[in-house]
N, C-alpha and C positions, 0 to 999 in steps of 0.2 A: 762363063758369066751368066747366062741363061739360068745354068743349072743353081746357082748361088741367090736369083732372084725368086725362083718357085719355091726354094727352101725359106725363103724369109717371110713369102707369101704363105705357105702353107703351116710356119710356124705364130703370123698373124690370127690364121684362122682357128687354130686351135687357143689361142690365147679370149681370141675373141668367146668362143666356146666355151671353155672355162669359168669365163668371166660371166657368160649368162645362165651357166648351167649350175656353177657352186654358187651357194648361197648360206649365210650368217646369221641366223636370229638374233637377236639381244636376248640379255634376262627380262623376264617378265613382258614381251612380246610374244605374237602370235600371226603366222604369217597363212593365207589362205591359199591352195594349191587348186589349178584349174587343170584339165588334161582335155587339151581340144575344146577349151571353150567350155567344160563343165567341170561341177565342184572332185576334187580329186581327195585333198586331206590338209591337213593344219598340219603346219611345221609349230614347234614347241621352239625352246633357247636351243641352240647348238649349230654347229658345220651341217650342210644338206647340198646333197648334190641334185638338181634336178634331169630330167630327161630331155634332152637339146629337141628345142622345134617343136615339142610337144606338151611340153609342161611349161606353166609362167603362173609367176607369182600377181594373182588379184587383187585379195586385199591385204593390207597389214594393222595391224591391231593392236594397241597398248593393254596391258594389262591391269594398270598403275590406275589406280582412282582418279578418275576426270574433276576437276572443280570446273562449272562453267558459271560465268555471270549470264542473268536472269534481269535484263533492262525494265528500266520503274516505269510503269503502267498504272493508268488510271482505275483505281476501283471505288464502285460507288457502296457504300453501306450499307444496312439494313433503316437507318434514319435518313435515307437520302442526301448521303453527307458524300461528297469525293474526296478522296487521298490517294497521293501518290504512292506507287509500294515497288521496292526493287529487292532483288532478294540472290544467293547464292547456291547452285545446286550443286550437290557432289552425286556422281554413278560411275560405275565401273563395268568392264564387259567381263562377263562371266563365260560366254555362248559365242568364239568367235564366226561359226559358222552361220548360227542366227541374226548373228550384228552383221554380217555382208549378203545374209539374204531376205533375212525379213523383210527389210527397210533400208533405204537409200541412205538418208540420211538420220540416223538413231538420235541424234545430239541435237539439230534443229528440234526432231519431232518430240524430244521430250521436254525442251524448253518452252516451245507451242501450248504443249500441254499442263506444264505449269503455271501459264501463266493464265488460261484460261478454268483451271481448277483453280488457284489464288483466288480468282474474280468472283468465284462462285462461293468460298469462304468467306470471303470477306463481306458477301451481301446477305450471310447470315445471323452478323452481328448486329449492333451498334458502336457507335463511333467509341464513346465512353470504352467499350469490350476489347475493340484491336489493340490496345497496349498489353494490357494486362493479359487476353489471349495468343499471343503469338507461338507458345508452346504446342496448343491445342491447333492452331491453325498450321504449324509446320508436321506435323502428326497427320492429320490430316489429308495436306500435300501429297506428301513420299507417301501413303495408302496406295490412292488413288494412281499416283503416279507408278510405284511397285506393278500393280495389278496390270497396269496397260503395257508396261517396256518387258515385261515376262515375256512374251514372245518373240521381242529383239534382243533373245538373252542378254539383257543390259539389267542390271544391279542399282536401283535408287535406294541411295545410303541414307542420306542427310538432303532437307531443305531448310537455309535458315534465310526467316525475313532482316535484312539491314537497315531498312527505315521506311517509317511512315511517317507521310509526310501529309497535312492536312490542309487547306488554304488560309492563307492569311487571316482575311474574314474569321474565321473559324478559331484559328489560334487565337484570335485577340482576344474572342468570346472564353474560350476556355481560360485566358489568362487570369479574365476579370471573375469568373465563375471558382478561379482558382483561390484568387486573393479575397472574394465575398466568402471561401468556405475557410479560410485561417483565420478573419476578422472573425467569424462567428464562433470556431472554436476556441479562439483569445477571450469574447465575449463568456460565451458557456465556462470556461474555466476560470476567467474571474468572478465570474458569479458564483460559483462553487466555490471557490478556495472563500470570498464573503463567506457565504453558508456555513462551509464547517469551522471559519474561526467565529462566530457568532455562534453556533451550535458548540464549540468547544468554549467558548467565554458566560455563556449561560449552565451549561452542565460544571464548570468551576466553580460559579454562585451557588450553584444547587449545594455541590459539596461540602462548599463554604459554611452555608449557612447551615447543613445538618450536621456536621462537625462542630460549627458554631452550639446547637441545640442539643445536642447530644452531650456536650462539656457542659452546657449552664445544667442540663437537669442531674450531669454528673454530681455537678458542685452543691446543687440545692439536696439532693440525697447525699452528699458529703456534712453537709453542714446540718441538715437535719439530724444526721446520724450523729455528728459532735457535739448537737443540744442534747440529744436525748440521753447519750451517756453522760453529759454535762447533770443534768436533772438527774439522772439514778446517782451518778456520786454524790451530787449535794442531799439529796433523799437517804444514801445509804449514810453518808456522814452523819446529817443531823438524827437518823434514828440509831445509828451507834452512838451519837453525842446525848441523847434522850435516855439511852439505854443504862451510859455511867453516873448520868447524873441521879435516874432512878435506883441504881444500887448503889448510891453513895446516900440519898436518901433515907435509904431505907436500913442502912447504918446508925450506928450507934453516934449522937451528936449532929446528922445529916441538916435535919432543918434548924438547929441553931445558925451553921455554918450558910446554912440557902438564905435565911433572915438577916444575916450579917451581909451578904454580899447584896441581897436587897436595897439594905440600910444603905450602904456606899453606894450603887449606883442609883440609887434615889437622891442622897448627898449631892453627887455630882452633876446630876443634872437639873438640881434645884440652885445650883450655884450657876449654873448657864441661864439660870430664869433672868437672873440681878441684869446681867450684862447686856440683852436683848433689849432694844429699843421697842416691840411690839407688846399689846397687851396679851396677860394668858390669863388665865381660868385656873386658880390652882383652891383644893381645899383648903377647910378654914383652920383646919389643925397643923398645915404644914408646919409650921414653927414649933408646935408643942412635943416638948417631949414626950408625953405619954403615949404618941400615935405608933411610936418604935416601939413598943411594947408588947399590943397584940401581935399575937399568933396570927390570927386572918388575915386576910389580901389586904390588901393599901384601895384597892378600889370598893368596900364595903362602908372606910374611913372617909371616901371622898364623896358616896352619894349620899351619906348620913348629915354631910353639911351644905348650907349654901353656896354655891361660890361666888368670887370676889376677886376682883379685880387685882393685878400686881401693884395696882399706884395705894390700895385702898385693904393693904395685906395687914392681918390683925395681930396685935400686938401679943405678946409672949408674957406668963408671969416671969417669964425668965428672962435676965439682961441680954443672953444672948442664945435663941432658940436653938440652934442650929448647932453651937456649941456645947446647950446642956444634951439636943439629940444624940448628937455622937458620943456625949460620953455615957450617956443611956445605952446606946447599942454596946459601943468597948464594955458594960457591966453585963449585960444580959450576955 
């Protein structure tokens, strides 16, 4: 019986053994080996058996990119303005040997650190600048922050700001400064939009009316144009009309036939004398047949007499002037 309890004990101890001396990494873990109390080697992923009572595992290390929150802190501005500002860091350990002996704590100390770089960014702006700079300010950050954690081989990837947060006070002013800058641009743009339909309602006038002046002197050079060849046809007419009557003239019988048409329309407008209510002025031989007889003009016969009145027109040897004229002319 004896013997069956030192076999249980001694199979205790070796379990116990086992159990401190084999050891498991994860993937993308990293575990730090001590031998008597100093650094010995980094265990990678895999099975690892350590040396019992001699070797123990110090630190252990993830590999896997850290996110840590970065709690909102007061920063005061370049215009003496405070906001609150909280923000989220990503790093990762690259150096598991530098992250368990650089620095105690790498993940406090680089949080410290950001948030005392943050503070120092943000009181190079103006308040107006921290929205619109956040880019520049997270750039900035992880610089600053890279530079220092290089020697706890620690990896700052990304810092990004989540909000800034300004005082009450402060927003209500922006609110109003806000709504003062859309009234004025509503302002500015209906002024403008005035402007260019008044500027486009005058340059329509303009066009109007030179359109307008530009048709009327069309038409008055149109209509000039249709008098003036209006006057050369009647000009070419009448001297081709001039032209047959002179070579009809100048024919055999011509001025009988010019005299006879004389004769008639002298007839016929001496018979419009009768019927006119107004007095006229006619020679004194109108009535006599002999005055159809000369050859010379009718106005030679009319300045050779006095005139006389139509109420007071001189009698004819003939019963009836007018009737003996015409058959004087039908003879000649």
């Amino acid at each position: 019986m004896p013997l069956v309890y030192g076999v249980i004990v001694i199979a205790l101890v070796v379990v116990i053994i086992v159990a401190k001396t084999a050891t498991v990494v994860p993937q993308q873990s990293a575990f730090v080996i001590e031998h008597l109390g100093k650094y010995s080697r980094t265990l990678q992923a895999g099975f690892h058996i350590l040396v019992p009572f001699f070797e123990r595992v110090a630190y252990r290390h993830s590999l896997k990119e850290i996110a840590t929150d970065i709690p909102e802190q007061v920063c005061i501005t370049r215009d003496n303005v405070q906001v609150g500002v909280d923000a989220v860091l990503y790093m990762q350990v690259l150096d598991p040997h530098l992250a368990s002996y650089g620095i105690s704590n790498f993940g406090f100390a680089i949080a410290q650190l950001a948030q005392t770089t943050l503070r120092s960014e943000i009181g190079k702006i103006e308040l107006d600048r921290t929205f619109e700079a956040r880019g520049a300010i997270n750039a900035n950050v992880v610089g600053e922050l890279d530079k220092a954690s290089a020697a706890w081989g620690v990896k700052v990837l990304r810092y990004e700001i989540k909000n800034i947060t300004p005082p009450k006070d402060v927003l209500s002013a922006m609110e109003k400064q806000m709504r003062a800058e859309r009234e004025k641009r509503a302002v500015v743009l209906t002024s403008e939009g005035d402007r260019d339909a008044k500027i486009n309602s005058a340059e329509g006038d303009k066009q109007r009316v030179i359109k307008q002046s530009e048709a009327n002197k069309q038409q008055q050079i149109n209509e000039a144009e249709g008098q003036a060849q209006a006057i050369l046809a009647v000009a070419s007419a009448t001297a081709e009309g001039l032209r047959q009557v002179g070579l009809a003239l100048a024919d055999r019988g011509g001025i009988e036939a010019m005299q006879l048409r004389i004769g008639e329309e002298y007839v016929k407008q001496f018979g419009k004398l009768a019927q006119a209510g107004t007095t006229r002025v006619v020679p004194a031989c109108a009535s006599l047949p002999n005055c159809f007889t000369y050859s010379s003009p009718m106005r030679s016969c009319m300045a050779s007499m006095p005139p006389r009145s139509e109420s007071a027109m001189p009698t004819c040897r003939s019963p009836s002037a007018v009737a003996v004229a015409t058959a004087r002319i039908a003879c000649a």
